[in-house]
C-alpha positions in Angstrom: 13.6 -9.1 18.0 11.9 -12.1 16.3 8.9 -12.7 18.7 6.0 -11.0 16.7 3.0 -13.0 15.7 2.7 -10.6 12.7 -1.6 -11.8 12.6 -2.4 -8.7 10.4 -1.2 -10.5 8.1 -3.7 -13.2 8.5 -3.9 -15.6 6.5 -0.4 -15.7 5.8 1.2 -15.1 8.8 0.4 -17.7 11.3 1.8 -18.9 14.6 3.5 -21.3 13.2 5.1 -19.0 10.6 4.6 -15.6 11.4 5.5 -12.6 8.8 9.3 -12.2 9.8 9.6 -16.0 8.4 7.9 -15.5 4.9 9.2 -13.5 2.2 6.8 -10.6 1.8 8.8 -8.0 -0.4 11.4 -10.0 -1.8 12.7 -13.6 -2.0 14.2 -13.5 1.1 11.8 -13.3 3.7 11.8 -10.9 6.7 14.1 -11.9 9.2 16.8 -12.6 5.9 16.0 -9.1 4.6 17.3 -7.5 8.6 19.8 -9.8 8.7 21.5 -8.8 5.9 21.3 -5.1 6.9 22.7 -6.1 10.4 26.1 -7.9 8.9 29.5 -6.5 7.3 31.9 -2.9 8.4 30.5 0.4 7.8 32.0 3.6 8.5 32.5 4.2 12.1 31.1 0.4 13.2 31.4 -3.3 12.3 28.0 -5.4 13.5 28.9 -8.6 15.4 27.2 -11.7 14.9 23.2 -11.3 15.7 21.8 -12.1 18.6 18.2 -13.7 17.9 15.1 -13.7 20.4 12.3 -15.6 19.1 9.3 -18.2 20.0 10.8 -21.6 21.0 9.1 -23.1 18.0 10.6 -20.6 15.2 14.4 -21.0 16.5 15.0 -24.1 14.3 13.5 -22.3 11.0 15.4 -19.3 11.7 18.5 -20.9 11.9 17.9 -22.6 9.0 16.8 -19.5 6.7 20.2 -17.6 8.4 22.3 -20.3 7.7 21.2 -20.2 3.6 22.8 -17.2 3.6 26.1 -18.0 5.7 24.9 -16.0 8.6 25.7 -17.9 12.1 23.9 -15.9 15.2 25.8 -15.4 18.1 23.2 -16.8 19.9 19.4 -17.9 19.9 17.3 -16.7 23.1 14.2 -18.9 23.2 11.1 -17.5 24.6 8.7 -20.2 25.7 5.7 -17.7 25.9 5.5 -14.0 25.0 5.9 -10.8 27.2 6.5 -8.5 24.7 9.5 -5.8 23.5 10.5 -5.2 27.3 11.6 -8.5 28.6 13.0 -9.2 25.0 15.1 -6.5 25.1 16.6 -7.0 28.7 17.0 -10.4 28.2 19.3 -9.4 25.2 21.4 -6.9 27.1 21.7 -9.3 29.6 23.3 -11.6 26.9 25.1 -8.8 25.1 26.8 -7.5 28.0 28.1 -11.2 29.1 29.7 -11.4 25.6 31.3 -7.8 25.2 30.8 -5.0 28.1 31.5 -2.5 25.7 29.6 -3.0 22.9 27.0 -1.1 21.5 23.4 -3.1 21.0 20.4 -2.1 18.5 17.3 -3.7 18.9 15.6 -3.9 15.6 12.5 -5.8 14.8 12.8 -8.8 12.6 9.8 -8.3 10.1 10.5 -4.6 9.1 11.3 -3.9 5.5 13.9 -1.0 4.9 14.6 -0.8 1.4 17.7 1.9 1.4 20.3 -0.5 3.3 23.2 2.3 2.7 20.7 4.8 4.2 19.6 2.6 6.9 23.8 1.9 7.8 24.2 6.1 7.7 21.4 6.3 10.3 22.6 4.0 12.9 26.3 5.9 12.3 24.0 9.2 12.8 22.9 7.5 16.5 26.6 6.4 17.7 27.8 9.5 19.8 24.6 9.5 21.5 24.5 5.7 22.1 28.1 6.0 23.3 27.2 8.9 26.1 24.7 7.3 27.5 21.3 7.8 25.7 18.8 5.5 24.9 19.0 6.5 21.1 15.6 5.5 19.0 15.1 6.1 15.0 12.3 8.3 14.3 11.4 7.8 10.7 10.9 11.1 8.2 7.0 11.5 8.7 5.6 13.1 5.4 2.1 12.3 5.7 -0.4 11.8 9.0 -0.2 8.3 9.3 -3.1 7.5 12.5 -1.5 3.8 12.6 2.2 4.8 14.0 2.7 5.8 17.0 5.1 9.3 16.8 8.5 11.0 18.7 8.6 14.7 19.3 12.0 15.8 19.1 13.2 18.2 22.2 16.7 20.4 22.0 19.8 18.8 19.8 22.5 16.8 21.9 24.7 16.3 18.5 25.3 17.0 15.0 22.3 14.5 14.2 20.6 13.1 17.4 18.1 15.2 19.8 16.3 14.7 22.9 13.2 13.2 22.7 10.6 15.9 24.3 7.8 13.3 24.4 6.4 9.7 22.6 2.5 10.1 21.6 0.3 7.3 21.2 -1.0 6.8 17.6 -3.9 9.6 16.9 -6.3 10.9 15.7 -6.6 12.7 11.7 -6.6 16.1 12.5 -3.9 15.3 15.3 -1.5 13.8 12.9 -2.3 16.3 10.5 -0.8 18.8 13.0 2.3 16.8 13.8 3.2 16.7 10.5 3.0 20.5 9.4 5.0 21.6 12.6 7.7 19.2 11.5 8.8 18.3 14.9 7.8 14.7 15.0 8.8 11.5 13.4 7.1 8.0 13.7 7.8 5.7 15.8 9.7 2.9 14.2 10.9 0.7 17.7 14.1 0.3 16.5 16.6 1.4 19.3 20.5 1.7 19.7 22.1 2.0 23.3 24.7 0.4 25.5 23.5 -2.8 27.2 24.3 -1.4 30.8 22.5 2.1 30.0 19.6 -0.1 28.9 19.4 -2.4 32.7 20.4 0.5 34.9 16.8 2.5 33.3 15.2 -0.9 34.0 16.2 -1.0 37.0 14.5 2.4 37.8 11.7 2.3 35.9 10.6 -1.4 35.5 12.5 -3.0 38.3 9.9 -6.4 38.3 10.5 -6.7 34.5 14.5 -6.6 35.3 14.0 -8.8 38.2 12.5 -11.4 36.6 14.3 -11.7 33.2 17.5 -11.3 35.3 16.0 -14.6 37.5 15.4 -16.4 34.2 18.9 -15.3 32.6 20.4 -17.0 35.7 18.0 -20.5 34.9 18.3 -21.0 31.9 21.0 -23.3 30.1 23.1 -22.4 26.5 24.0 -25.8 24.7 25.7 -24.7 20.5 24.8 -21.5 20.4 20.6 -21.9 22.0 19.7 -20.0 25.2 16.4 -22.0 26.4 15.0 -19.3 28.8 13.5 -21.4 31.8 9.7 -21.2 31.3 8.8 -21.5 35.4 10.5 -18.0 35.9 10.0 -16.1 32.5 6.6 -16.8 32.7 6.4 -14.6 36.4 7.7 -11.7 34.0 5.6 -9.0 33.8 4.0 -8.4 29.7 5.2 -4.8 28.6 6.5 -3.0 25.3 9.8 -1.3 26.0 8.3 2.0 24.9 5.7 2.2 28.0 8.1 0.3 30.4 11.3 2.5 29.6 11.2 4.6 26.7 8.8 7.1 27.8 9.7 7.4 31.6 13.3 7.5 31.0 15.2 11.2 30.8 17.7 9.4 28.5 15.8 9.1 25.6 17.4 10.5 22.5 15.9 10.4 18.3 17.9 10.4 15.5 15.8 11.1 12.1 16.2 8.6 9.5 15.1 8.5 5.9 15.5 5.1 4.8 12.3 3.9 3.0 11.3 2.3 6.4 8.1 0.4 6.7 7.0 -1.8 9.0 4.0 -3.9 7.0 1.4 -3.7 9.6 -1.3 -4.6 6.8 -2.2 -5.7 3.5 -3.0 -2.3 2.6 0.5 -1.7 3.8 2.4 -4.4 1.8 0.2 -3.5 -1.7 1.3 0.4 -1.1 5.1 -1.3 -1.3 4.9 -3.4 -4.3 2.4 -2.3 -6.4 3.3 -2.3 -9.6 2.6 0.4 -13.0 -0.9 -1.4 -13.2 -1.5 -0.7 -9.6 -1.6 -4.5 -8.5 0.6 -6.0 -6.1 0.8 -9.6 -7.2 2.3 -13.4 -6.2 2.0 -16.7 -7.1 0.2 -18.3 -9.7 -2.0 -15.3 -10.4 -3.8 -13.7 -14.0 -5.8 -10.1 -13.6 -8.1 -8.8 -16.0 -9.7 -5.3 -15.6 -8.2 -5.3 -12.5 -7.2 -2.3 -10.3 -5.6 -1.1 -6.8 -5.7 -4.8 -5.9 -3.6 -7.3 -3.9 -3.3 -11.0 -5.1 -1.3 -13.5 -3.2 -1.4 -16.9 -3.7 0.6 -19.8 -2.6 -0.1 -22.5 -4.8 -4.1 -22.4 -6.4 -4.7 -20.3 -9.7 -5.8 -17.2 -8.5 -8.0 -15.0 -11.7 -9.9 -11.8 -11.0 -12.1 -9.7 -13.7 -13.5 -6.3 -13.3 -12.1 -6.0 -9.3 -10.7 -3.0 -7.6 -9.3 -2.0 -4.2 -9.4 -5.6 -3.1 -7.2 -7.5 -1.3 -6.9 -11.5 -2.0 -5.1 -13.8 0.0 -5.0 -17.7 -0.5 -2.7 -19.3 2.0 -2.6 -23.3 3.0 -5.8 -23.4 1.7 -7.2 -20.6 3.5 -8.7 -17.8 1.5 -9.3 -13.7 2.8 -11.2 -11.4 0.3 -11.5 -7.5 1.6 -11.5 -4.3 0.8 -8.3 -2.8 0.8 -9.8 0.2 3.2 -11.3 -2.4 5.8 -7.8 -5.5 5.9 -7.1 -3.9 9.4 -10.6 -5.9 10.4 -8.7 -8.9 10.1 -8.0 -9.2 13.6 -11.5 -9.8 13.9 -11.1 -12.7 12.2 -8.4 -13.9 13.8 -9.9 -13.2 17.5 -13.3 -15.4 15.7 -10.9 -18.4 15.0 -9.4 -18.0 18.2 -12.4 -18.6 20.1 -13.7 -21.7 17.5 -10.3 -22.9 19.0 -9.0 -22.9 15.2 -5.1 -23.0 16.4 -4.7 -25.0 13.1 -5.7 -21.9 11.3 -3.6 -19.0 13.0 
């Protein structure tokens, strides 16, 4: 799932090359870094070729950034405009279950960083039995502090040796609420990756979100695949209905199964996020052409000017294309503000 316009990580993530394009953790940038997890035979499953579903514009640079590292998708789904997780994902099963009936499908988001691959392979083993009987299996990740910016899975009674019902999704909250979710050690956050069969996936659909199904099915059935490119037809995708596939079927649906996974999951939804990855033993996260000097708790990226800081701390410093952001480290989530100002100056150049 490749459609993300990752803008919390404003200035660097743009529309024209959102986060899951540039490398953020490593050399390999985002959608290289789940790529690689989703390739090769592990035990109890072999992954097929990847399916993509991305922005019209990004399907020639993901190719491209695949194909440096001998990875051929199976095919490219083109979205001319976004509706979100839901119509991604049914449009995928759609295309999954024309090319093998009985395969398994996992939906994982392109710009997530995992950094325990073997772990991450273990987990998805963990979430085959229930995938195979019939559940709509999500990953809830190990939750050992009260994050307020995930949302988070309560687990219900167990179905396997490692998966359990889900007893009920809860919206991202407050503190105090998180603080509690954490110390009864029956929730996990919310990671949106999910594992199921394809026909599991559009029968729920069909009974919880029948006008998503509908009109994803009515687009499947325009569009046109040409070496490997599904270009979904723009007239009928764009009478789809906008809607995340954890409020359109995740959190009706009685099929809903978890499967805990410790994996060094995150899904760098901030600044803040990618500096608590990277940091370093002098508490910087740098990049680029940078030189620090009493400098502490501070990101620096830069992608080509000289970048110097003295006597700084708990900053975060971004210069991208010419484009510079400066903020504290406890306020980058404001950045959307930002972006929503450039949006109305009509600064499309800029996002």
């Amino acid at each position: 799932m490749s459609g993300g316009a990752g803008t919390r990580l404003w200035p660097a993530s743009r529309q024209a090359a959102p986060k899951q394009l540039l490398p953020l953790v490593s050399e390999q940038t985002m959608i290289q870094e789940t790529a690689e997890r989703l390739r090769g035979q592990w035990q109890g499953f072999e992954f097929s070729a990847p399916v993509i579903v991305c922005n019209t514009t990004h399907a020639s640079p993901i190719a491209e950034q695949l194909g440096a590292l001998g990875i051929k998708p199976g095919t490219i789904i083109t979205e001319p405009i976004a509706r979100n997780t839901a119509p991604c994902a049914a449009i995928a099963a759609l295309a999954v279950r024309d090319q093998d009936p009985d395969a398994l499908m996992l939906l994982a988001p392109a710009d997530h960083h995992i950094s325990d691959k073997a772990a991450f392979a273990r987990v998805v083993s963990d979430g085959l039995e229930a995938a195979a009987a019939g559940y709509l299996v999500t990953f809830g990740i190990t939750a050992q502090t009260p994050e307020t910016g995930y949302g988070y899975i309560q687990k219900g009674e167990s179905l396997d040796a490692h998966a359990f019902k889900v007893a009920a999704f809860k919206e991202k909250p407050q503190k105090q609420t998180a603080e509690t979710y954490i110390a009864s050690g029956q929730y996990f956050w919310n990671a949106g990756i999910f594992m199921c069969k394809p026909s599991v996936l559009l029968a729920e659909m069909q009974r919880h979100c029948a006008d998503i199904l509908t009109a994803c099915e009515k687009t499947y059935q325009a569009s046109h695949k040409h070496n490997g490119l599904l270009s979904l037809d723009k007239q009928t995708f764009a009478a789809c209905p906008a809607d995340s596939i954890d409020y359109a079927v995740m959190e009706p649906t009685e099929k809903a199964a978890v499967v805990e996974a410790n994996m060094g999951w995150s899904d760098i939804g901030s600044w803040s996020a990618l500096w608590e990855l990277t940091k370093g033993d002098d508490t910087n996260a740098t990049r680029g052409d940078v030189h620090t000097i009493d400098t502490k708790n501070s990101l620096i990226h830069t992608d080509a000017p000289f970048v110097a800081t003295i006597g700084v701390e708990n900053l975060a410093i971004v210069a991208h294309q010419g484009t510079v952001l400066v903020a504290k480290m406890d306020k980058v989530q404001d950045v959307k503000k930002v972006v929503e100002f450039l949006k109305k100056r009509g600064g499309n150049g800029e996002l």
